[in-house]
LUMTORTI-305429 format. One record per atom (N, C-alpha, C): residue in one letter; x, y, z. Coordinates in nm, 2 decimals, m for minus. Atoms other than C-alpha are relative to their C-alpha. Layout:
<recs>
rest	px	py	pz
A	X	Y	Z
...
</recs>
This chain:
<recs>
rest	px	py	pz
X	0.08	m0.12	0.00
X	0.00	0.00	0.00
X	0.09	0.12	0.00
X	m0.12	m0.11	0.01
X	0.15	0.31	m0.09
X	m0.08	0.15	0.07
X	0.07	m0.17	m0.05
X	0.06	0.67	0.11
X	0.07	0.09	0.01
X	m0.08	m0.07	0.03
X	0.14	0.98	0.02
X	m0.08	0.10	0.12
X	0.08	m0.14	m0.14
X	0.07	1.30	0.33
X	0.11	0.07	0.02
X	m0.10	m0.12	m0.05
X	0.21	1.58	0.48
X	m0.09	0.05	0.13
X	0.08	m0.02	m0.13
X	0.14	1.67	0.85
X	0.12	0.10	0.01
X	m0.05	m0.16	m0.03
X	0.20	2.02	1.02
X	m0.01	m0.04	0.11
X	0.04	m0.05	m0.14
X	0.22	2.05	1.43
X	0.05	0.15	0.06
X	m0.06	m0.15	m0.06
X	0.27	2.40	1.57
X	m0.07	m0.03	0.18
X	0.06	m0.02	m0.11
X	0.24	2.46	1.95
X	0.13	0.07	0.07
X	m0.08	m0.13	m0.08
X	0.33	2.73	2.22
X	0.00	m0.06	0.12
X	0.03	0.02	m0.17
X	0.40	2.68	2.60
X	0.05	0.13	0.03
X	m0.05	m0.05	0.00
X	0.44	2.94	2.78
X	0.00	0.00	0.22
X	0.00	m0.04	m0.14
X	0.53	3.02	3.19
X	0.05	0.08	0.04
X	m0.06	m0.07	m0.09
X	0.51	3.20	3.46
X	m0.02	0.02	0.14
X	m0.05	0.05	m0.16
X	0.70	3.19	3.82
X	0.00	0.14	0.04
X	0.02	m0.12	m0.03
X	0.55	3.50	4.03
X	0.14	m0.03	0.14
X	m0.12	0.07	m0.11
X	0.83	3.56	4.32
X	0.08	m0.06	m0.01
X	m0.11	0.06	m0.01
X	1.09	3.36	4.24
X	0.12	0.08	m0.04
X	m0.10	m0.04	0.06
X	1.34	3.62	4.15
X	m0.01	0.01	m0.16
X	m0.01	m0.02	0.17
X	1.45	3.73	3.80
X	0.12	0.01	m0.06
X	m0.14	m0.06	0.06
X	1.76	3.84	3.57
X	0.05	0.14	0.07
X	m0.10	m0.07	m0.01
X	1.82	4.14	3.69
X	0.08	0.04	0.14
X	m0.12	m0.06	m0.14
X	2.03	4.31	4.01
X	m0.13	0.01	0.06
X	0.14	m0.08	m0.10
X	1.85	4.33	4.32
X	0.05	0.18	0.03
X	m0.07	m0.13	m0.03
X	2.07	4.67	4.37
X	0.03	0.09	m0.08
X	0.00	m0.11	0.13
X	2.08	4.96	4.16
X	0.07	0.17	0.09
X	m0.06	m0.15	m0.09
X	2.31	5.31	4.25
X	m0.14	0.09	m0.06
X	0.08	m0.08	0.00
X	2.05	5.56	4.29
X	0.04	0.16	0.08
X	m0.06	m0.13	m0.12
X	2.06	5.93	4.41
X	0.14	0.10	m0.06
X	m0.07	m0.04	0.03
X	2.28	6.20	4.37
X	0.15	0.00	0.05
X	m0.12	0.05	m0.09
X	2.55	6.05	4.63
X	0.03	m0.14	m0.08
X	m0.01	0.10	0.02
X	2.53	5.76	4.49
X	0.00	m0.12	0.06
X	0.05	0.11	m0.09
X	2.38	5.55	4.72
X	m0.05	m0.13	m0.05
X	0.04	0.14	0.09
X	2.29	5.19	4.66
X	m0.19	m0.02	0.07
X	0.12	0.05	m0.02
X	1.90	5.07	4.66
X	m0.04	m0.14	m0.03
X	0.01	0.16	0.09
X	1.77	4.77	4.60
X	m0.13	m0.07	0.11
X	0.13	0.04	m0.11
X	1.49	4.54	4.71
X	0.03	m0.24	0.00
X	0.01	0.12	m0.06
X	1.40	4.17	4.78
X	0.05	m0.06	m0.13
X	m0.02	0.05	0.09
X	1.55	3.95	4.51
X	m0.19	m0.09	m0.08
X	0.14	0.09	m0.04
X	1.22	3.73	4.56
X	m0.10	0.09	m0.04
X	0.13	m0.10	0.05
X	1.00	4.04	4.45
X	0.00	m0.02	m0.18
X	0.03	m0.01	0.18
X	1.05	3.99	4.08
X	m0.01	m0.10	m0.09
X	0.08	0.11	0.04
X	0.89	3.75	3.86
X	0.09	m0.08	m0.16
X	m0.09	0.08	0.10
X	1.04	3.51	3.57
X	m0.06	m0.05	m0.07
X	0.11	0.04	0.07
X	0.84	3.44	3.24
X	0.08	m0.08	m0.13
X	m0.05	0.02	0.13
X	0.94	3.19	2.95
X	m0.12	m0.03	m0.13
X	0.09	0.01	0.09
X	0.77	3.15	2.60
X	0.07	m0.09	m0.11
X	m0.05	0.05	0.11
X	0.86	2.89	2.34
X	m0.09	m0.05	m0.10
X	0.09	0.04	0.09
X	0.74	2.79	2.03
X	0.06	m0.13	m0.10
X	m0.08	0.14	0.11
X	0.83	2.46	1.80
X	m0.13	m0.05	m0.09
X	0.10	0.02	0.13
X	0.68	2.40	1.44
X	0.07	m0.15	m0.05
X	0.01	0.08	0.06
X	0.70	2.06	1.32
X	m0.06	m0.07	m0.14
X	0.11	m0.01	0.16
X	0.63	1.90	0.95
X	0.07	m0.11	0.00
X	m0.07	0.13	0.00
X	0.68	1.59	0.84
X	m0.08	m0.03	m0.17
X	0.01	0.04	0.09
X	0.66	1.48	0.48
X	m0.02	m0.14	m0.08
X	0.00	0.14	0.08
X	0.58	1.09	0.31
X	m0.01	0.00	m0.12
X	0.04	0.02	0.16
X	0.63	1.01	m0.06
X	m0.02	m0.09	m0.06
</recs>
């Protein structure tokens, strides 16, 4: 038997971790002394998004 097709899958995930920290500095120089600020690492949130397209061909 012979078959000939073509199939597509596309699909997204995406997440997100509220609180767990993030990329950047908890500390930043602020001010005209140049004092340091900064806050809880734990205050800022971390999101990822991926995507993957699949195809598949038979001849």
């Amino acid at each position: 038997m012979i078959r000939k097709y073509c199939t597509l899958s596309v699909a997204m995930e995406a997440q997100h971790f509220g609180n767990v920290g993030g990329p950047n500095p908890t500390a930043a120089f602020a001010g005209v002394d140049g004092g340091i600020t900064g806050d809880s690492p734990l205050d800022d949130s971390l999101s990822f998004l991926g995507l993957s397209v699949q195809s598949e061909f038979l001849w």
